[in-house]
C-alpha positions in Angstrom: -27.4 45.3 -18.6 -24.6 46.7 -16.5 -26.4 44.9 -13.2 -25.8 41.7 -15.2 -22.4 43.0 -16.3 -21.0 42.7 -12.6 -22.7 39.5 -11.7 -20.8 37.9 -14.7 -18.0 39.8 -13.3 -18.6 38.7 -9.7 -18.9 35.1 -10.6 -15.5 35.4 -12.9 -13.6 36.6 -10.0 -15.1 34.1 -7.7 -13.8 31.0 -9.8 -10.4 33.1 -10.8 -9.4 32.7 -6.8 -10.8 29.9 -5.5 -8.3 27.2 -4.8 -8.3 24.0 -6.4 -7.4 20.9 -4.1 -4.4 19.2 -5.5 -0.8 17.4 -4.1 1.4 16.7 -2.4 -0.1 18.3 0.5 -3.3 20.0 -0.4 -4.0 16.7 -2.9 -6.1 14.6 -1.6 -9.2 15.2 -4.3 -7.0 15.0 -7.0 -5.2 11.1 -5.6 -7.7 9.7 -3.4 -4.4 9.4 -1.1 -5.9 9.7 2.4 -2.8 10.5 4.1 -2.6 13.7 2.0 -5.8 14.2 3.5 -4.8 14.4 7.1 -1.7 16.7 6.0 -4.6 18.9 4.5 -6.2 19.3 7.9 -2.8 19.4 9.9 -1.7 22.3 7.7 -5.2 23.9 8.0 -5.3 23.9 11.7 -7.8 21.5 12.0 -6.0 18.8 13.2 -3.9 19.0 16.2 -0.4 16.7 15.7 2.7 17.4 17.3 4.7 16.5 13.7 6.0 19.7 12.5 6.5 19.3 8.6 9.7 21.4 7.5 8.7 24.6 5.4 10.5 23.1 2.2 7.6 20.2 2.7 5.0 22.4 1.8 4.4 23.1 -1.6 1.6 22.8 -3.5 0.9 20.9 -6.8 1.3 23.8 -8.5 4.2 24.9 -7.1 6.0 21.3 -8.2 7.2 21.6 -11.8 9.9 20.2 -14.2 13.3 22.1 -14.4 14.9 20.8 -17.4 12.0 21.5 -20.1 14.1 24.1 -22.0 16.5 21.7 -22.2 14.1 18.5 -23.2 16.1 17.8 -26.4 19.3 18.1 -24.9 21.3 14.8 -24.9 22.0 13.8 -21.4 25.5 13.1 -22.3 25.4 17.2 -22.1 24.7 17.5 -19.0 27.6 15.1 -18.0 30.8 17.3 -18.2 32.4 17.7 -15.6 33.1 21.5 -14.1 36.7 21.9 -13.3 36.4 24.4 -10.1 33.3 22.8 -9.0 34.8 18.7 -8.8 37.6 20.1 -7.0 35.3 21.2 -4.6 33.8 18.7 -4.1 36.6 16.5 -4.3 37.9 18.1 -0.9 34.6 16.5 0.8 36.2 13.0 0.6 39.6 13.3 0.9 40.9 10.7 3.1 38.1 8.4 2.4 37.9 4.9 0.6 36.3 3.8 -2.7 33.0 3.3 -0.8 32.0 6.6 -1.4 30.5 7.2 -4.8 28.2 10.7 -5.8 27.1 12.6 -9.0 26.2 16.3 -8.4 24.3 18.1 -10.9 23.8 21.8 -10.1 21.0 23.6 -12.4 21.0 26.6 -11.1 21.1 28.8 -13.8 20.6 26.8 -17.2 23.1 28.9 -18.8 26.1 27.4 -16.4 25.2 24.1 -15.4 28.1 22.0 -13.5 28.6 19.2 -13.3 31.0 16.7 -10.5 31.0 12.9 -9.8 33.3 10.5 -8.1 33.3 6.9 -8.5 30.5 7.3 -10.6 30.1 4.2 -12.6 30.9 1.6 -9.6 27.7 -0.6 -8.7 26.2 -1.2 -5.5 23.2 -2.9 -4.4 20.3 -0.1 -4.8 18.0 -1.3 -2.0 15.0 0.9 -1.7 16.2 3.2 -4.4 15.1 0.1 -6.8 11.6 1.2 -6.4 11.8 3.8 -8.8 12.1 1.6 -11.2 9.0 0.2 -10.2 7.1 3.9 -10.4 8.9 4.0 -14.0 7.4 0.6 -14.7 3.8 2.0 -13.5 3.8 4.9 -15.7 5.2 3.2 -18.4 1.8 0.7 -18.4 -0.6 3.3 -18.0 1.0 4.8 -20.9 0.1 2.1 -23.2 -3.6 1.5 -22.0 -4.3 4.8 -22.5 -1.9 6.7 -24.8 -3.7 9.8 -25.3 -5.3 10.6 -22.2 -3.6 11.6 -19.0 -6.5 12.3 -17.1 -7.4 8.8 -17.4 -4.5 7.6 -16.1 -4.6 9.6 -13.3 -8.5 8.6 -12.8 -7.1 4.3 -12.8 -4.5 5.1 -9.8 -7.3 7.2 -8.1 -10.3 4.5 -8.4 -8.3 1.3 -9.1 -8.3 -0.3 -5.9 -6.3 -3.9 -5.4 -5.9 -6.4 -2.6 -2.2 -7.0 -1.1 -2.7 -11.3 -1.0 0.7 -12.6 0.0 2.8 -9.9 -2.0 2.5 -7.9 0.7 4.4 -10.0 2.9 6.2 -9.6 5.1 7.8 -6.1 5.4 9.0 -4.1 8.8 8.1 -1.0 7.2 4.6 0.3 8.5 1.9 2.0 5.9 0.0 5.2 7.5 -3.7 4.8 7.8 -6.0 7.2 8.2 -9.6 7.6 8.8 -11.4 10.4 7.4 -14.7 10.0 9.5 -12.5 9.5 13.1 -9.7 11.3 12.1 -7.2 8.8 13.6 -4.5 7.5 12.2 -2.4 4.6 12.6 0.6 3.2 11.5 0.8 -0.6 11.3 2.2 -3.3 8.5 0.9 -4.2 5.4 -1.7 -7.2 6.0 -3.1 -9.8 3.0 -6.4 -8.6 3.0 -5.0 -4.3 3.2 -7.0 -2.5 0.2 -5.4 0.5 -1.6 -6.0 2.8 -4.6 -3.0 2.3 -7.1 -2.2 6.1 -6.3 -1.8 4.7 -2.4 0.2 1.6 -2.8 2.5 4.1 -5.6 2.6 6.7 -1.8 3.1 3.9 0.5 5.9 2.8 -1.6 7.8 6.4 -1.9 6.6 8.0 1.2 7.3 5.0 3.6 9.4 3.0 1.1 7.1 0.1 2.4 8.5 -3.5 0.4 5.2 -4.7 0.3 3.8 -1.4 -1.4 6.4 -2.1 -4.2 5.4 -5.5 -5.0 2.2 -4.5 -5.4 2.8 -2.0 -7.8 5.1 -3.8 -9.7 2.6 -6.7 -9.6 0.3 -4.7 -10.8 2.2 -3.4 -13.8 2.5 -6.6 -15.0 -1.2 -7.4 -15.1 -1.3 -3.6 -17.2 0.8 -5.4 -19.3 -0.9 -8.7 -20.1 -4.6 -7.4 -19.7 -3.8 -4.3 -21.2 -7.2 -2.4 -21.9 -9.3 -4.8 -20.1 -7.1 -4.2 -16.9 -9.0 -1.6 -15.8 -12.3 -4.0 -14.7 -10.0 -6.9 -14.1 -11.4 -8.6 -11.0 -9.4 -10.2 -8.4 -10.7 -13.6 -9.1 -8.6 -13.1 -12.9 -5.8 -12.0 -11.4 -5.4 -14.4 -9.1 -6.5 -17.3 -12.0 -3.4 -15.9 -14.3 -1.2 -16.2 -11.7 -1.9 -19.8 -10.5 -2.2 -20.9 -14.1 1.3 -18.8 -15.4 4.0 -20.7 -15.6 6.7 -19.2 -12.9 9.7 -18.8 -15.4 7.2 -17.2 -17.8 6.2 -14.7 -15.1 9.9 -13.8 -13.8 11.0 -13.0 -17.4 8.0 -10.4 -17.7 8.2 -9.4 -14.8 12.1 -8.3 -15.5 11.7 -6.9 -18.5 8.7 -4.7 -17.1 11.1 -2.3 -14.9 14.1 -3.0 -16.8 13.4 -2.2 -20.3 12.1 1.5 -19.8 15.1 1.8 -18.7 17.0 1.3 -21.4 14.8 3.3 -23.6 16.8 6.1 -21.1 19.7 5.0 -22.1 20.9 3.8 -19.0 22.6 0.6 -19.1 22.0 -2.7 -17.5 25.7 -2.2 -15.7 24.2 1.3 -14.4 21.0 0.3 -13.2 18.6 -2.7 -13.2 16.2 -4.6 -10.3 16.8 -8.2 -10.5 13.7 -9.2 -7.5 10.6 -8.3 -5.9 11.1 -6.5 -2.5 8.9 -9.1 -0.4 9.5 -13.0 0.2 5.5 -13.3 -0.4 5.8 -12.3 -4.3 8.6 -14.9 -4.6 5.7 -17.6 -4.3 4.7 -16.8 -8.0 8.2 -14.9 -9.6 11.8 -15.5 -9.1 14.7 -13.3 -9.2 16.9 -12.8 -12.1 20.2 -11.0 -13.1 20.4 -9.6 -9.4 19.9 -5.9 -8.7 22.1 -3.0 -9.3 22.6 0.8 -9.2 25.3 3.5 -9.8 25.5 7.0 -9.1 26.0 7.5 -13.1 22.6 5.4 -14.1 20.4 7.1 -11.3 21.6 10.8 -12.8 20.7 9.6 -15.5 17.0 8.9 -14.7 17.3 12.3 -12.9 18.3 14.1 -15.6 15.7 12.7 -17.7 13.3 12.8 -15.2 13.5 17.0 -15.2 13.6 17.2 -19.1 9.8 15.4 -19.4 11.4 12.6 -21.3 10.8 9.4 -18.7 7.6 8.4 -20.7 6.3 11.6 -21.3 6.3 15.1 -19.6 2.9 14.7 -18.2 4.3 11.0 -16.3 7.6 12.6 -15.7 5.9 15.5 -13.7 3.5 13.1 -12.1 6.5 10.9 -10.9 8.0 13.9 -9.2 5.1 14.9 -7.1 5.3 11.7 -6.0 8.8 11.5 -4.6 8.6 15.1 -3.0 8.5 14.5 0.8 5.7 15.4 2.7 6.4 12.6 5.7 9.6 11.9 7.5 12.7 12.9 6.3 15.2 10.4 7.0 19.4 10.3 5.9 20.2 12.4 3.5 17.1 14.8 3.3 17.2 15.1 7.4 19.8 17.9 6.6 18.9 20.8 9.2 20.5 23.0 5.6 17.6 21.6 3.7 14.7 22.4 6.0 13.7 24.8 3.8 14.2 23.3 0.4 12.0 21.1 -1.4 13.8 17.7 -1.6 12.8 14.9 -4.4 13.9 12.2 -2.5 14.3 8.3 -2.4 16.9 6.2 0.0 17.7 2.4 -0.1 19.8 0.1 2.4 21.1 -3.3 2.6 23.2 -4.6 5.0 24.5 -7.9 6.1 26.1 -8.8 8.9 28.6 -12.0 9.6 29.0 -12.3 13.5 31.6 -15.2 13.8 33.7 -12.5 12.8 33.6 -11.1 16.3 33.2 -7.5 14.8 30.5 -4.7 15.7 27.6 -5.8 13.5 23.9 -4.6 13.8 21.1 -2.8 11.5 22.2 -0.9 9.1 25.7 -1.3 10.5 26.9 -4.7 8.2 30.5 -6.0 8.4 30.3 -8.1 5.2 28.1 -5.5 3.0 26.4 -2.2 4.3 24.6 -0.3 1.4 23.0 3.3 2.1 22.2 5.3 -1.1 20.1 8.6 -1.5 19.0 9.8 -4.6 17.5 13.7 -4.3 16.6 16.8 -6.2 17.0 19.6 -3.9 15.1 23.1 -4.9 15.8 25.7 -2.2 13.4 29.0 -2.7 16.3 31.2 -4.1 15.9 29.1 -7.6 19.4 26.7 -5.7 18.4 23.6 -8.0 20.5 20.7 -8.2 20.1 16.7 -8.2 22.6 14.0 -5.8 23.4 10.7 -6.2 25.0 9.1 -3.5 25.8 5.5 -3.0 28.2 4.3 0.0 29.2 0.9 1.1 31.0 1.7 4.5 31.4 -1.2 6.7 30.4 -1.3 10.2 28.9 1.8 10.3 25.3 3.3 10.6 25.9 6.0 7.1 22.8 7.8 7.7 24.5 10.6 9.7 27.3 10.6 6.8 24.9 11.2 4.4 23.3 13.5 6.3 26.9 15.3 6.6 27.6 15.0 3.3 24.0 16.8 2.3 24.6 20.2 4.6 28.5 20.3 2.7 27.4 19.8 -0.7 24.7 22.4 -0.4 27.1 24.9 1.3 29.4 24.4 -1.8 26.7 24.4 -4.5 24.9 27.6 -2.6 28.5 29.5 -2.4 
């Protein structure tokens, strides 16, 4: 009896420390995401790669959680008081500078004294990349409504759904990583029509890589949730392609729209504060058009943020999900390249647009427009001291490459926050 006793026990201890594979970087069982995969080994030692992730990059699934869920029934309007001592500090960063600069700063520290400072908060600039949250909103939103009670099955669609890319994947600069499991090799390359991907992939190279083609994928996809609904699941390619040929093209903008527009209002965030007017690749155009442009402010994206950390964008379970996937676990560009974040987790999503007019005779080049140069960052920053705070910061400065402002800007704010 006592023999048996410690086998039980034995076996119970076994289980109670044996690690479960899940995300971002130890998460490739749970997503299917191969790149995660090839992390995995880097991390592990098993694969040689001269790309050093920073220390904040490596958290575990587990470790990701949402900050605000004390605070879930709190209105957002709460959070959005502005601290006295804390705007004036941040104030001081952009002294001197034009209207082009625009920023919300949410420090959530400690729950009891949150703080709040903004500047130029509700002025709208193009979004760019930042646009494809909306889309990962849209996602969730659908996979909400085919299956409403179970989360797990949501989670099982974007791991064993896989779709073709067809001409919505075209044509983007941005490369997709793609590794081999059996080889071990990895390459980097553009989307091409006949690329094949797990929802939970295209949803990665969308964040991860911000690859255009990724996000009209998705969001194409969302829109088939929407009009197959629970037959979605074993749509084949053959229907897809059939409704979209046989869909009338003003029909299939205005869905379309209203797919990643209207969650959003159900976040109260206006159509002035944010809203995604086209797809991100000229391909998709062949079957939708654009419609009410595109737009973003520092106010509307808090919002999401905000909301985003309370569980309340769809439900906790999505708003969790969505998180995981915007932590950075590949390059961090602009903002998040901050040498003060190295060590912090960072939540992270940047956009650009520029455009350039060269009878002007003025310095003009990527990302360095004389007519309109966009550069926005949108993060959640979590440093391992329990430093918590979420940045919204839009700029439209002419002529200039903004990434080493933002990046500027990132190692300032978190001096004043960390202070």
């Amino acid at each position: 009896m006592k023999k048996h006793f410690y086998i039980i026990l034995l076996l119970f201890l076994c289980v109670s420390f044996t690690t479960v594979s899940y995300y971002p970087v130890d998460g490739y069982e749970r997503t299917g995401i191969k790149r995660l995969k090839r992390l995995e080994l880097i991390k592990s030692g098993e694969l040689k790669d001269a790309t050093k992730l920073p220390e904040g990059a490596m958290k575990s699934y587990m470790d990701i959680q949402l900050s605000l869920i004390e605070k879930n029934q709190d209105s957002v309007h709460c959070f959005l008081k502005e601290d006295e001592v804390f705007q004036k500090e941040i104030n001081n960063l952009f002294r001197g500078l034009d209207k082009s600069y625009s920023l919300t700063i949410l420090d959530i520290s400690d729950l009891q004294n949150i703080r709040y400072a903004h500047r130029n908060e509700t002025s709208g600039y193009q979004p760019g990349s930042v646009g494809k949250l909306a889309v990962l909103v849209a996602l969730f939103e659908q996979l909400a409504i085919i299956y409403p009670d179970d989360f797990d099955k949501r989670l099982e669609l974007l791991k064993n759904k896989s779709v073709k890319a067809g001409a919505w994947g075209l044509t983007d600069s941005h490369t997709v990583p793609i590794f081999n499991i059996e080889t071990q090799k990895l390459v980097k390359r553009q989307v091409i029509a006949s690329d094949v991907f797990t929802l939970f992939e295209w949803a990665d190279h969308m964040l991860s890589v911000s690859n255009n083609g990724a996000a009209s994928i998705v969001w194409r996809e969302a829109l088939l949730m929407q009009v197959f609904g629970e037959k979605y699941p074993e749509l084949t390619q053959e229907e897809a392609d059939a409704y979209f040929k046989d869909t009338p093209r003003k029909e299939l903008t205005d869905l379309a729209n209203d797919i990643v527009n209207l969650p959003l209002r159900k976040l109260d965030i206006t159509s002035d504060e944010w809203r995604l007017g086209s797809f991100f690749t000229s391909g998709a155009n062949k079957y939708v058009g654009d419609k009410g442009g595109s737009i973003g402010s520092p106010l509307g994206l808090m919002k999401f943020l905000i909301q985003l950390e309370q569980g309340n964008v769809i439900d906790k379970a999505s708003s969790l999900e969505m998180k995981r996937l915007m932590y950075m676990t590949d390059r961090r560009i602009r903002y998040a390249q901050s040498p003060a974040l190295k060590e912090a987790a960072v939540y992270f999503k940047s956009g650009s647009l520029y455009k350039c007019d060269r009878t002007k005779g003025e310095e003009c080049g990527k990302y360095m427009g004389n007519v309109n140069n966009f550069m926005n960052s949108v993060a959640i920053v979590e440093h391992p001291d329990n430093c918590r705070y979420m940045v919204v910061l839009m700029t439209n400065v002419l002529r200039k490459n903004s990434a080493s402002d933002h990046m500027a800007l990132a190692a300032s704010i978190d001096k004043i926050v960390r202070k």
